[in-house]
N, C-alpha and C positions, 0 to 999 in steps of 0.2 A: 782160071783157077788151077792151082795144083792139085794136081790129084793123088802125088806119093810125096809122106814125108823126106825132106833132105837129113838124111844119117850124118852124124860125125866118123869119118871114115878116116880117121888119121891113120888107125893101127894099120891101113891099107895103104895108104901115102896120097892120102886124100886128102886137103884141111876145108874143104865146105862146111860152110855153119848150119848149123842145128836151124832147123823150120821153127819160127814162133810164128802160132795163130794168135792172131789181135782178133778179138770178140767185142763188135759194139753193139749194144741193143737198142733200139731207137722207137718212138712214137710220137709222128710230128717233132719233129727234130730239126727242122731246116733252119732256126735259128744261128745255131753254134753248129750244128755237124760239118759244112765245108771244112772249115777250121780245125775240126777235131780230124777227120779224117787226114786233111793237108799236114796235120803233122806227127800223122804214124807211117806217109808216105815219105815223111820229111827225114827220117830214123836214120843215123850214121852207121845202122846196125845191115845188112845187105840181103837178111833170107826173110821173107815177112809174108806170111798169109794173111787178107784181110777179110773176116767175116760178117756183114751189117745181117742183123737179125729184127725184122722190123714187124712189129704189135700193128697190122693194118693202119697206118699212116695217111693220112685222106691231104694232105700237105704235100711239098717239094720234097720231101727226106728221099723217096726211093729213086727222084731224080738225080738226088747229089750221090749218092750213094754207088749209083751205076757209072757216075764220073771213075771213082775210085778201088769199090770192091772186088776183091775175087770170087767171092761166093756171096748171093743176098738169097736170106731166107725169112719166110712171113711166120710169124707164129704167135703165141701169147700161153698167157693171158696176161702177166705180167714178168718183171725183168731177169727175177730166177730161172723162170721154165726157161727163158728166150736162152740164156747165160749156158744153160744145161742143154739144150737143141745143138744152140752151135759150137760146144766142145764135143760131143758125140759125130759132128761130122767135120773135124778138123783135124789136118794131117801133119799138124807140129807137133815137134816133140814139148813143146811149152806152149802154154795157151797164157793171154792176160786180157782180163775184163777190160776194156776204156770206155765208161757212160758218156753218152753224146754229146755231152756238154764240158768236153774238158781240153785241154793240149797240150800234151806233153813236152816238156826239153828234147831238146833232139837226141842226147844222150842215155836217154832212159833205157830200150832196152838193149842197147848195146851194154850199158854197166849192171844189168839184169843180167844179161848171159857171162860178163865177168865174172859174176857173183857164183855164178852156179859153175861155172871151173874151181872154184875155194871154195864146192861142197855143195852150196846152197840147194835145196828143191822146190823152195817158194820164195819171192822176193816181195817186199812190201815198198812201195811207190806212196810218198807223201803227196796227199793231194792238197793243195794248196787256193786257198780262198781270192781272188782276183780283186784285190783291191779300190783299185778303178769302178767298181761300180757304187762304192758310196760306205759312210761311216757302218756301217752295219758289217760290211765285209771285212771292213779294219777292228772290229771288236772279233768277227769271227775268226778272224787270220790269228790273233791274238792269241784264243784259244787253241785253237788245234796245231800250232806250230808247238805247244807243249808238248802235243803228242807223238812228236817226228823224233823216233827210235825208242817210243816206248810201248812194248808189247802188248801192254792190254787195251790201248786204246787205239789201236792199228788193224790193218789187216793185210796179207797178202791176196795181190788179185792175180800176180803172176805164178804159177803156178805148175809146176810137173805135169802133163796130161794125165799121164798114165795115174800119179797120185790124184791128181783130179775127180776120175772117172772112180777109183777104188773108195774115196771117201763119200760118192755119192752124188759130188755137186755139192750148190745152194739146193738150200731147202728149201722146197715150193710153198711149203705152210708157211714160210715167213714172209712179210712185205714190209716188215721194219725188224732190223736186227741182224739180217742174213750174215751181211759180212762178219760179223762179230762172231753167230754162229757157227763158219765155217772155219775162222779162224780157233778157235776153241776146239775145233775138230782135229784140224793141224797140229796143235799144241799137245793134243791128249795122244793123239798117233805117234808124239815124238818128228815130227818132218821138222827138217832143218831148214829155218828162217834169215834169210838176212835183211840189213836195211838196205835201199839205196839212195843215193847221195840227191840226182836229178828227180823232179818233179813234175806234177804234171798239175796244169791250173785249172781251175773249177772255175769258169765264163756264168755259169747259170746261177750265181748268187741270189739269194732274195734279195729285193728290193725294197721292204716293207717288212718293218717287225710285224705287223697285223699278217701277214701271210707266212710270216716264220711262223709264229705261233698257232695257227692254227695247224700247218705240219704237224708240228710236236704234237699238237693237240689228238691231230689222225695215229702219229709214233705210240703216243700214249695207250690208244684203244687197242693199237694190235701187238704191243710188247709183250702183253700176259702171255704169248706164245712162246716169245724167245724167253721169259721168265721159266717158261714151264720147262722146257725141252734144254735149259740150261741151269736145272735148278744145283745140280750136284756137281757146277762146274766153277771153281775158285775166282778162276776170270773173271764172273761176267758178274760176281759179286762187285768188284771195282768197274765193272764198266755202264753199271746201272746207279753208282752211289753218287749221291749229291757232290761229296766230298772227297775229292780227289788225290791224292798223294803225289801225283804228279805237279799241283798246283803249289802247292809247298815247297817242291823240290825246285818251283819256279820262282820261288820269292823274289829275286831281283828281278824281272823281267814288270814286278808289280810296281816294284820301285821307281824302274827306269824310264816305265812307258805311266805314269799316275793317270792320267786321263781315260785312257784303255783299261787299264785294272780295274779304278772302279766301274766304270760303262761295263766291262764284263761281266762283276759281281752282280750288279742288276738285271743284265741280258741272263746272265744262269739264272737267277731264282726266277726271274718271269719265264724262262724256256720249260725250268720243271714243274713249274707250276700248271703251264698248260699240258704237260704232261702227265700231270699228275691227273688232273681233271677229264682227259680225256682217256685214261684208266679207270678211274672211276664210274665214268659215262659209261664203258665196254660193261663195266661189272653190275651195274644197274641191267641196262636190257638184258642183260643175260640172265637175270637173275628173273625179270619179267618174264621171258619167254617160258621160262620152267614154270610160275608159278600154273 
């Protein structure tokens, strides 16, 4: 592990790069985490600290993990706190989330730290749906490739330390939302955002709309929170709406790809629907327990 961040010391006649902490949070994770890890070690970028923050794992995760990490740390209770642990004991001047199930272009935070030489103090990384695992991933790719460079439905995971730490973190009250909410925190601070170009793939797709939807279904019940704590924030008014502006601005992609556009139109309304429902479910008990 390092234990002191690497300074950009040019004005000294130094050109070492800037320490980036890679923060992965893991539970039972031995699935895709080889994979994930193999390719932040794989990174064309040359200063990288690696941090696995692992929710007691009863699986191979803390074996793979010790293949690779420089620092492994046990915490929880779920992936905000984890996210929030291991930025507080990370010695980069730049910290970036990678959830255990993803793997990035080799490119990525090398055109990360490009970005932040032209300003930038957060970067947002398109996380991309893995197609190969089945039509479900091809309607999802569909969707969220609208949102690669559009602000409100992004987030930066890479991020400034030092602004990291002054905004807070993720917010541990949230377990659906966070990203969104801390990106809205960003935004409200004024932090300079940029896109980057490489991406990193989401291996862990559902495999099953019966298990997508019940997700949503769980997103549904705990949104009232990010509703609540973003209530007087512009953003999250489009990032919670059925109807999307971004989808319009896509109109040829509806065209192009007809089989995918409509398969979507019915994957959203079945997605919000169970989220809608399991909003409603949150509001019922609660409303139970008070009486």
């Amino acid at each position: 592990m390092n234990e002191s961040p690497c300074r950009d010391n040019s004005s000294n006649g130094s050109t070492e790069p800037l320490l980036v902490s890679v923060i992965v949070p893991t539970r039972n994770s031995e699935q895709y985490l080889d994979r994930c890890l193999k390719s932040i070690r794989s990174q064309n970028y040359p200063n990288i600290e690696l941090i696995v923050v692992d929710n007691f794992s009863t699986d191979s995760t803390l074996v793979i993990a010790h293949s690779y990490a420089d620092l492994i740390l046990t915490a929880g209770p779920e992936r905000s706190a984890q996210i929030n642990i291991g930025a507080k004991r990370a010695t980069g001047e730049f910290v970036y989330r990678v959830d255990s199930d993803f793997v990035l272009d080799v490119t990525v935070i090398s055109e990360c730290m490009d970005l932040v030489k032209r300003g930038a103090e957060a970067v947002i990384v398109h996380n991309s749906p893995d197609v190969s695992v089945g039509f479900l991933s091809k309607i999802r790719r569909f969707e969220v490739n609208m949102y690669k460079y559009d602000l409100t439905h992004s987030s930066a995971r890479f991020v400034r330390l030092s602004t990291f730490l002054e905004l807070g973190g993720l917010d541990e009250d949230l377990t659906a939302g966070e990203d969104y909410d801390f990106q809205n925190r960003l935004t409200r601070a004024g932090v300079a955002v940029a896109f980057a170009h490489a991406e990193a793939l989401h291996l862990g797709e559902p495999r099953s709309l019966l298990t997508l939807l019940r997700k949503y279904f769980w997103y549904g019940g705990e949104f009232h929170r990010f509703r609540h704590k973003n209530r007087n924030s512009v953003e999250s008014q489009g990032q919670l709406a059925f109807f999307r502006s971004v989808y319009f601005r896509n109109w040829k992609q509806f065209l192009a790809h007809p089989v995918l556009g409509v398969s979507f139109v019915l994957y959203h309304f079945a997605k919000f629907s169970a989220g809608g429902l399991g909003y409603l479910d949150s509001v019922l008990h609660k409303s139970r327990r008070q009486v």
